[in-house]
C-alpha positions in Angstrom: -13.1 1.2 6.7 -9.1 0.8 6.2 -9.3 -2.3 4.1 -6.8 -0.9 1.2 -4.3 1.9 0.7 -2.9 4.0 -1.7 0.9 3.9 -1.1 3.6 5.9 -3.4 6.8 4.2 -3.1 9.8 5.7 -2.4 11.7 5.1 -6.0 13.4 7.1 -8.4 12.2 5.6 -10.8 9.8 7.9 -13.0 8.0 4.8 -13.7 6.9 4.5 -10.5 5.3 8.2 -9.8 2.2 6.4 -9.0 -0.1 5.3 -6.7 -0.1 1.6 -5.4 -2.9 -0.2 -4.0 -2.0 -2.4 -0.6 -4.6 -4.5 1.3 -4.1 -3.7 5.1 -3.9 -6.9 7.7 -6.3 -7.3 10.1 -4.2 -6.5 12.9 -3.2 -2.8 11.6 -6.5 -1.7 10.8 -6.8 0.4 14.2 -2.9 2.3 13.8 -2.4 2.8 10.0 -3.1 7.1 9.3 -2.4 8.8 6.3 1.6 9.7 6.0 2.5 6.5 8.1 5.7 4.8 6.2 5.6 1.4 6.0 7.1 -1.6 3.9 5.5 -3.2 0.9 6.3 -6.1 -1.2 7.0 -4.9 -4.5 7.5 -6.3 -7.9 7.8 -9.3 -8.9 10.6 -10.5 -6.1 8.0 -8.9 -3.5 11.4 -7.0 -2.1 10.1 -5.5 0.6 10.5 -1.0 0.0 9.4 1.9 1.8 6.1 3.0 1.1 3.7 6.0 2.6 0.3 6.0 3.0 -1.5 8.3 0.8 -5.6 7.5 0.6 -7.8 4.5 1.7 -10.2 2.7 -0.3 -13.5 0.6 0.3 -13.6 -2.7 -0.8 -15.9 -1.8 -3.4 -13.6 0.7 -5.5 -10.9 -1.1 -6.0 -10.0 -4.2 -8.6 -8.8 -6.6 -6.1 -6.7 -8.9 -8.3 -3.3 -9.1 -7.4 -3.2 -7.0 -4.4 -0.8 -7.4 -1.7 -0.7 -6.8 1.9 1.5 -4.3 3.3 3.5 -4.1 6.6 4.6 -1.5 8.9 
């Protein structure tokens, strides 16, 4: 299942060398692949940033509190 992804922004920021957990929409389920850019909301403005797709997750191994859907 593609429910969530792990995205690594692209920042400069050494702060940010980490991985970010996304929910993925319904309707990209099907098309999302590892390496696929896309655009998250980030921080607390939600600007929306490049991100790539790194790793999925099940439902189950993630903490699903404040999680936020990505785009692509």
């Amino acid at each position: 299942m593609k429910d969530y992804v792990g995205i690594i922004v692209n920042n400069e920021a050494v702060k940010l060398d980490k991985i970010f957990t996304y929910k993925v929409p319904d309707n990209l389920k099907d098309d999302i692949l590892v390496g696929h850019r896309v655009k998250v909301p980030f921080g607390f403005g939600n600007k929306f940033i490049d991100g790539f797709v790194i790793n999925f997750y099940k439902e189950d191994d993630i903490d699903k509190e404040n999680i936020k859907k990505l785009n692509m």
